[in-house]
C-alpha positions in Angstrom: -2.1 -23.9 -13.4 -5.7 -23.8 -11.6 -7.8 -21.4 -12.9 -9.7 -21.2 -10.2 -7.2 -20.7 -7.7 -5.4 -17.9 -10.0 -9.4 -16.2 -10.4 -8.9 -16.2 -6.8 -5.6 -15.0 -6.2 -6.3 -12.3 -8.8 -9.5 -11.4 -7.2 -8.1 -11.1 -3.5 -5.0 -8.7 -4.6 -7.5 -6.5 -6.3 -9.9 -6.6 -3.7 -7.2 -5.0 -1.7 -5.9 -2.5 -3.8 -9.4 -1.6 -3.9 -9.8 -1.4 0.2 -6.9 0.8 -0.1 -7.8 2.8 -2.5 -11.1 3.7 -0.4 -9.1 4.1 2.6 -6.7 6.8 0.8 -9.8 8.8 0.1 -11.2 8.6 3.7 -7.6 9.9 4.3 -9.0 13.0 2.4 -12.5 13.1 3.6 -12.2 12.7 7.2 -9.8 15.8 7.6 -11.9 17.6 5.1 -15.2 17.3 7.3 -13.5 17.9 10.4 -12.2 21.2 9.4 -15.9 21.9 8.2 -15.4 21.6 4.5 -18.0 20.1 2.4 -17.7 17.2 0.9 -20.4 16.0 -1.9 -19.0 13.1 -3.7 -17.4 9.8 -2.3 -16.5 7.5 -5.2 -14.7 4.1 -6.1 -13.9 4.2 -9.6 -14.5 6.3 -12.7 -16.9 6.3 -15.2 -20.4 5.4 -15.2 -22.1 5.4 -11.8 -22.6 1.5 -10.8 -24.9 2.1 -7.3 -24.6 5.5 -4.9 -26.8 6.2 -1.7 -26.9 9.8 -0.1 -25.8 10.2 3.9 -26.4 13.8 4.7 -24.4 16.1 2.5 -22.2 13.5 1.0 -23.3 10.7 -2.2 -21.4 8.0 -2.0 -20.8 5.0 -4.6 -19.5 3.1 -6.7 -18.2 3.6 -10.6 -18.0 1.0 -13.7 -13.8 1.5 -13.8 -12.5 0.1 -10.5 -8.9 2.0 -11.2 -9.6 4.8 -8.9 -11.3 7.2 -6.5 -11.7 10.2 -6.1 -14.0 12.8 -3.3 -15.3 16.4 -3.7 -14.3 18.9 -1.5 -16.1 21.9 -2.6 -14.4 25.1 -3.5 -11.3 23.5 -4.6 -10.6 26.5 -6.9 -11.0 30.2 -6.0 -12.7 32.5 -8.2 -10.5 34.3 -10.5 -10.7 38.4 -10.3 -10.8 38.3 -14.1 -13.5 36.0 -14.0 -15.8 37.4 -11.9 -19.1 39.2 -12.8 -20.2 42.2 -12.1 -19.3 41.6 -8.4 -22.1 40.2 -7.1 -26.3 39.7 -7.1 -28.8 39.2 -4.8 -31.5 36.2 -5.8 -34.7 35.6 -5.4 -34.2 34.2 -1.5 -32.9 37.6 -1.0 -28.9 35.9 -1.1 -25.9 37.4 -2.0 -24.8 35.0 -5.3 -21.5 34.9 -6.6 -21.6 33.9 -10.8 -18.6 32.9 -12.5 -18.4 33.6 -15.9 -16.5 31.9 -18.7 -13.8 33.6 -20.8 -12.9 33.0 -24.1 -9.5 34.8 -24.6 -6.8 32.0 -25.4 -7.0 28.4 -25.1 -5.3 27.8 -21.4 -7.6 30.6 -20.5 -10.3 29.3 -21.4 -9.5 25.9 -20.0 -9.2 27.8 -16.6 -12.0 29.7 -17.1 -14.4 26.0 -17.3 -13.1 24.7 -14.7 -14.1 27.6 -12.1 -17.3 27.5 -13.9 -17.8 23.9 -13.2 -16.5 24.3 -9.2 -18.6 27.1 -8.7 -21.9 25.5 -10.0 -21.5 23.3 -6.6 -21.2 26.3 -4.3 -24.1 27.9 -2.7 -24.6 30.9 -0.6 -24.5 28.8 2.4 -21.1 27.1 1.5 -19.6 30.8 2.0 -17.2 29.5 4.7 -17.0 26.1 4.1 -15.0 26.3 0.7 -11.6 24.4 0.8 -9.4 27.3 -0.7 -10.1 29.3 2.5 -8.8 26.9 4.8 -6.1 27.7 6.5 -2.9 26.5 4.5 -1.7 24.1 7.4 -5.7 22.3 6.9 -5.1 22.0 3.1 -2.0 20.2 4.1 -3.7 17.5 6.4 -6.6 17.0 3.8 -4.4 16.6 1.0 -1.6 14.7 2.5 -4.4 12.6 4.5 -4.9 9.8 1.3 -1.1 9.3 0.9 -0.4 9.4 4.7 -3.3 6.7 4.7 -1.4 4.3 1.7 2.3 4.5 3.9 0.1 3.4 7.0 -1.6 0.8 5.1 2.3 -0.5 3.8 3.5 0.2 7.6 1.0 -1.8 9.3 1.4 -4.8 6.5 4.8 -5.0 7.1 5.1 -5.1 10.9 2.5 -7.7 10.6 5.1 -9.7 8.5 8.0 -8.7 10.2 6.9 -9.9 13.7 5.1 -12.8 12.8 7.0 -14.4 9.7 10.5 -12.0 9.5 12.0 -10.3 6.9 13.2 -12.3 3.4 15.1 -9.5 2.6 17.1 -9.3 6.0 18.5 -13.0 7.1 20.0 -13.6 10.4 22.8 -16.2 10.3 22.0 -18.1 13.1 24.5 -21.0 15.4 22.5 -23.2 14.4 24.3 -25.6 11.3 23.1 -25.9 8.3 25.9 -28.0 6.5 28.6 -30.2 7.8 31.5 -30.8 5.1 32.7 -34.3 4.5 36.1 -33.3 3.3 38.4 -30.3 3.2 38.5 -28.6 -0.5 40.7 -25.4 -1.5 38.4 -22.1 -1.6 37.8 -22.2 -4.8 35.8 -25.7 -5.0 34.2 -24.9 -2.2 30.3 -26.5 -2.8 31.8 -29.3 -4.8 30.8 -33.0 -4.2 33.5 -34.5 -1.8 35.2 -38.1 -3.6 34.7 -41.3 -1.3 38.7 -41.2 -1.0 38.5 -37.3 -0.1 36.3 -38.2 2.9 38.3 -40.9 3.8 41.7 -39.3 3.7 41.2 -36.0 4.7 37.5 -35.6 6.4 36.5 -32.5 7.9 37.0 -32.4 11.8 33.1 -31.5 12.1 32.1 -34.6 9.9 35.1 -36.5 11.9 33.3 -35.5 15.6 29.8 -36.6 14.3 28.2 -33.0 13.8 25.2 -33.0 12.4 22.8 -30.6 10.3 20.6 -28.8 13.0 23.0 -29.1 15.8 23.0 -25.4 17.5 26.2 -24.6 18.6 25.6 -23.2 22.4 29.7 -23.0 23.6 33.0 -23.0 21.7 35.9 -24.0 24.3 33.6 -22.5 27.2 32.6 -19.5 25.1 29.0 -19.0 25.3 28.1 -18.7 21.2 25.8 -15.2 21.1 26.4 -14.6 16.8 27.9 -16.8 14.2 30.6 -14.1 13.8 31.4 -14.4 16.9 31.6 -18.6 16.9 33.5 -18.2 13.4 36.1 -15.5 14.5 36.6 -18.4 17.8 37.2 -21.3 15.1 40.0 -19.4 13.1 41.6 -18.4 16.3 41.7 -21.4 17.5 44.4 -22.9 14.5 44.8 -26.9 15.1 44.3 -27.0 18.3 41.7 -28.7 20.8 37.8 -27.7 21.0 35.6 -28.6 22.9 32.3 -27.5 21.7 28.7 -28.1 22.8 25.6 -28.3 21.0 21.7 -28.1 21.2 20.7 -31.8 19.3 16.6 -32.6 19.4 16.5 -30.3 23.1 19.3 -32.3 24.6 22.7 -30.2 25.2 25.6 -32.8 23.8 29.5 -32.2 23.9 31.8 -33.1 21.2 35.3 -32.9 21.5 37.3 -32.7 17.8 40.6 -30.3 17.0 40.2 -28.1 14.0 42.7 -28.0 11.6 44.4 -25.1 9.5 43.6 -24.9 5.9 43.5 -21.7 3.2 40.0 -19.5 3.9 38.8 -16.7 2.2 38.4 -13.9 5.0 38.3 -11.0 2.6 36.7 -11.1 -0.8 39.5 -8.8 -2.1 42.4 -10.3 -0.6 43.4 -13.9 -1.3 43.4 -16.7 1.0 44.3 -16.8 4.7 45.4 -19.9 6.4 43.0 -20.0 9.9 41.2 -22.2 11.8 38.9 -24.4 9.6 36.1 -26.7 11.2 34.2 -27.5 8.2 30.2 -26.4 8.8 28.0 -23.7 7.3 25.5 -21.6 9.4 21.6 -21.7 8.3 20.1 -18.1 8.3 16.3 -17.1 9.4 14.5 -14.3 8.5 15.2 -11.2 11.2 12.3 -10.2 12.7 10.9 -6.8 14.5 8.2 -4.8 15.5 7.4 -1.1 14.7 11.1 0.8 14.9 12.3 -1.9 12.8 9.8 -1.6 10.4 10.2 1.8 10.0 14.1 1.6 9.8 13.2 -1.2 7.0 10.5 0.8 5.2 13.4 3.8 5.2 15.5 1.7 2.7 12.7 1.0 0.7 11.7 4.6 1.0 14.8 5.4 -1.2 14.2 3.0 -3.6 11.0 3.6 -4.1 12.3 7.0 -5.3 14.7 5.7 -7.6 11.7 4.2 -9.2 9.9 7.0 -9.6 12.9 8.8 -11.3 13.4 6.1 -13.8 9.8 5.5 -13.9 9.5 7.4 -17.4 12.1 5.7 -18.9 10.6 2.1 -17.6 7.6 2.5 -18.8 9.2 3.7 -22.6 10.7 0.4 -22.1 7.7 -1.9 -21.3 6.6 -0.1 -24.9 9.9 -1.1 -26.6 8.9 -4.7 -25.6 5.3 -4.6 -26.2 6.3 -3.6 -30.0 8.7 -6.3 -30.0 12.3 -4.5 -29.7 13.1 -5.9 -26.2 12.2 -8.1 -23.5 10.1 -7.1 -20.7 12.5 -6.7 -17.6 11.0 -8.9 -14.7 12.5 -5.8 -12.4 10.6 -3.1 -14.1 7.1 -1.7 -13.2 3.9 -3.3 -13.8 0.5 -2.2 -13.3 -2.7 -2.9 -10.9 -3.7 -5.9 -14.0 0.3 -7.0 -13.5 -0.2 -7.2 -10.0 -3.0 -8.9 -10.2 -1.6 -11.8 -12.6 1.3 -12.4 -10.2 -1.0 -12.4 -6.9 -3.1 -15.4 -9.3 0.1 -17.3 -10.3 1.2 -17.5 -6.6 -2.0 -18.1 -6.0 -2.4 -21.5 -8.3 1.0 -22.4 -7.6 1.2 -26.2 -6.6 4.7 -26.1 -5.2 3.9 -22.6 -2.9 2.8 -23.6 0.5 0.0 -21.6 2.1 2.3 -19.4 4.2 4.7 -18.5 1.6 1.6 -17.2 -0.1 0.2 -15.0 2.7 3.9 -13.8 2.6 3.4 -12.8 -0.9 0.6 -11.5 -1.2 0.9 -9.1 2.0 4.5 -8.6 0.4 2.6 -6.8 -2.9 -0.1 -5.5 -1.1 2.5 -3.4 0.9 4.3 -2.3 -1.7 1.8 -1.2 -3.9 0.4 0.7 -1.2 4.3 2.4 -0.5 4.7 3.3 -3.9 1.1 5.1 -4.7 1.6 7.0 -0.9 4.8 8.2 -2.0 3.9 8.8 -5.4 1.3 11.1 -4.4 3.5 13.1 -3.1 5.1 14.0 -6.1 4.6 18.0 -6.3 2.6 18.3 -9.4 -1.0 18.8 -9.8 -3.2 16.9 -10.2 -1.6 14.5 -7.8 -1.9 15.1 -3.9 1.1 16.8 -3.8 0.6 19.5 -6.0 -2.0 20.5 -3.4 0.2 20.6 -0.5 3.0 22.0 -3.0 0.5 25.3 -3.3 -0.9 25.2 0.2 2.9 26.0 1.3 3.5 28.3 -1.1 0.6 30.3 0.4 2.1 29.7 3.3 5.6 31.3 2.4 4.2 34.0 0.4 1.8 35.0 3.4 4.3 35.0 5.7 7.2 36.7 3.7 4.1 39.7 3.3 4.2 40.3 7.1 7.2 40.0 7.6 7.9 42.9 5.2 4.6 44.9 6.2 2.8 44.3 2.6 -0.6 43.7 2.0 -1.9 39.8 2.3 -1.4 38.8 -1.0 -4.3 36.3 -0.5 -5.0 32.7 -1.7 -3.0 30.7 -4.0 -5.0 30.2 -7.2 -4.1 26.8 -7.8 -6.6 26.9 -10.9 -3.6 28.4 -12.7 -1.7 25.5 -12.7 -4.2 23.3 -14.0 -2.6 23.5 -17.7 0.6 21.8 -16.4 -1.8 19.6 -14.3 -3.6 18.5 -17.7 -0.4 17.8 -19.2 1.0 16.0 -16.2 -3.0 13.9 -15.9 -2.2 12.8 -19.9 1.2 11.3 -19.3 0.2 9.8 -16.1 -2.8 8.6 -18.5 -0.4 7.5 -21.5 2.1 5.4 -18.8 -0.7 3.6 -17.2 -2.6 2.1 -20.6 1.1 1.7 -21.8 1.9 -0.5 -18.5 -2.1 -2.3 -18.2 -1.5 -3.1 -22.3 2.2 -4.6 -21.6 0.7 -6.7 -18.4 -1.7 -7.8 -20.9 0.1 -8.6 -24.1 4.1 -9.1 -22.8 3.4 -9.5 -18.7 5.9 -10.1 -16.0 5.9 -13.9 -14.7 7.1 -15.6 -11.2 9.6 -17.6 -13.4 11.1 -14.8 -15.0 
């Protein structure tokens, strides 16, 4: 393995999680400032600031732990009528100034209680109108569904790219075009076996009889224009022992061969046994299917549902990858791995002496794609902290504001989201606990091309 080559392969996948990491949070800033929110912070990365410069109203920078992002839309949280002081003051400017004070009655409470605190240090007189909790309900659903909507783009535009240009892996076309001539007839159930110099003497194939050869593209079958191997296939086991006349494509030159194929037990249904048809005695080669944008989309639905599947089992994967870091099982190759997983498989294609460069680009816009399918979709799991616990409340407001008017009641006003941040703090620690669980197995039992 080249080490250099791996450093680079390594370095190049992360590189792009990283762009795409960025490019989900510009999913949430852009909307944001459009809609005349303020937004303070712009961040790669948690931690320790590494470098930040200040445009306007918004820092922006980079942090020591390249795992993340994040941006600040202020007034995330609305103040809470308990929490409120004495309604309101007037400072020294001669502005009205909200204060949030801190309670102390219960833990959960409490934790609530900080975290207004902490929003509300950030808002100022001026930001009156500009706080994200009185957006309308349909805006907090384009901010917060902008980063994920971005990540599905990302995965959308990758695999078009791939799909027009190199096809799908996962979608072969069998083509007219031959792939294997037999040299002698065998029952179904040797079929693949190595023919005996007396089996191709005595009873050859009538394809390796006529003189076809591997890459000959079968244009007509007995005058038949071929359009599908189905339909070429169907035209051979119709055609029992009689005469056939077929014409191929051979290095650009059209060429006619003339056999008759024979009759001989095929397997035409994998439940049923075998049929005596037509046999001829060649195998079709198959080509990647290509496709531009409503393929892609029709592809990316499959993977949509898998992707869900994952994310159901994803709990009891990742309890798994900590059954085999500990020793009780093996790692499965299929399961999850993490941004440092990732990484290691991008370096071992990468330093691969037997991958050519295109089969390389393949994989590496393959992962790229899918990582950025999975963490769209997966931020739209409703739960907070995650993107989709914002959206989750923003429609609730939505509902419960329109059920009000509908039955003449009062508007019973924002959706405090802030009392869901105990549920969000449990839901951040297991998301915490399953991603060192995963970064610790990539490191200690991790997932290899071979496996």
């Amino acid at each position: 393995m080249d080490a250099l080559q791996y450093t680079i392969g390594f370095l190049i996948f992360f590189v792009g999680i990283l762009i795409s990491i960025g490019l989900h949070e510009v999913g949430h800033m852009v909307p944001a400032k459009k809609f005349g929110g303020k937004v303070t912070q712009y961040f790669i990365g948690f931690g320790p600031t590494v470098r930040s410069w200040q445009v306007g109203e918004t820092e922006y920078g980079v942090k020591a732990i390249p795992l993340g992002g994040y941006v600040k839309i202020v007034g995330m949280l609305p103040p809470g009528a308990e929490d409120l002081a004495d309604d309101v003051s007037i400072g020294a400017d001669g502005q009205q100034v909200t204060r949030i004070r801190k309670s102390n009655t219960g833990m959960f409470t409490q934790l609530i209680s900080d975290a207004r605190a902490a929003e509300w240090e950030l808002v100022g007189p001026e930001d009156s109108e500009r706080l994200f909790y009185k957006m309308a309900w349909w805006k907090k659903v384009v901010v917060m569904a902008g980063g994920p909507s971005v990540n599905i783009l990302i995965a959308f535009f990758l695999f078009w790219a791939l799909f027009a240009i190199h096809g799908n892996d996962n979608d072969e076309l069998v083509t007219t075009t031959l792939d294997e001539v037999q040299a002698c007839i065998v029952p179904p159930d040797e079929a693949g076996r190595v023919c005996t110099a007396d089996e191709i003497k005595n009873q050859p194939t009538p394809a390796f009889k006529a003189g076809l050869k591997v890459g000959d593209r079968i244009v007509s079958f007995n005058g038949v224009d071929a359009t599908s191997w189905t339909q070429v296939q169907q035209l051979i086991r119709d055609n029992g022992n009689r005469r056939a006349t077929i014409v191929v494509e051979r290095d650009g030159d059209l060429k006619t061969i003339t056999t008759k194929t024979t009759v001989t037990p095929r397997i035409i249904d994998e439940d049923a046994d075998p049929e005596p048809v037509g046999f001829l005695g060649v195998r079709p080669s198959t080509e990647p299917a290509t496709g531009g944008p409503i393929y892609t989309v029709q592809q990316m639905g499959g993977m949509t549902v898998d992707v869900l599947h994952a994310l159901v089992t994803l709990p009891a994967k990742v309890l798994d990858v900590g059954k085999a870091i500990v020793g009780l099982q093996d790692r499965d190759p299929q399961g999850p791995v993490s941004i440092v997983g990732g990484g290691r498989l991008a370096g071992e294609v990468a330093s691969h002496d037997g991958t050519t460069v295109g089969e390389k680009v393949v994989f590496f816009t393959v992962l790229l794609a899918g990582f950025n399918l999975f963490i769209g979709m997966f931020n739209f799991i409703p739960l907070l902290p995650l993107d989709g616990g914002h959206i989750a409340s923003a429609l609730w407001e939505a509902v419960r504001r329109g059920l009000a008017r509908v039955r003449g009641r009062p508007d019973p006003g924002y959706v405090d989201a802030a009392k869901l941040l105990p549920v969000a703090y449990v839901v951040a620690s297991a998301l915490l606990v399953m991603g060192v669980v995963l970064i610790v197995g990539d490191l200690v039992v991790p997932v290899h091309l071979e496996s």
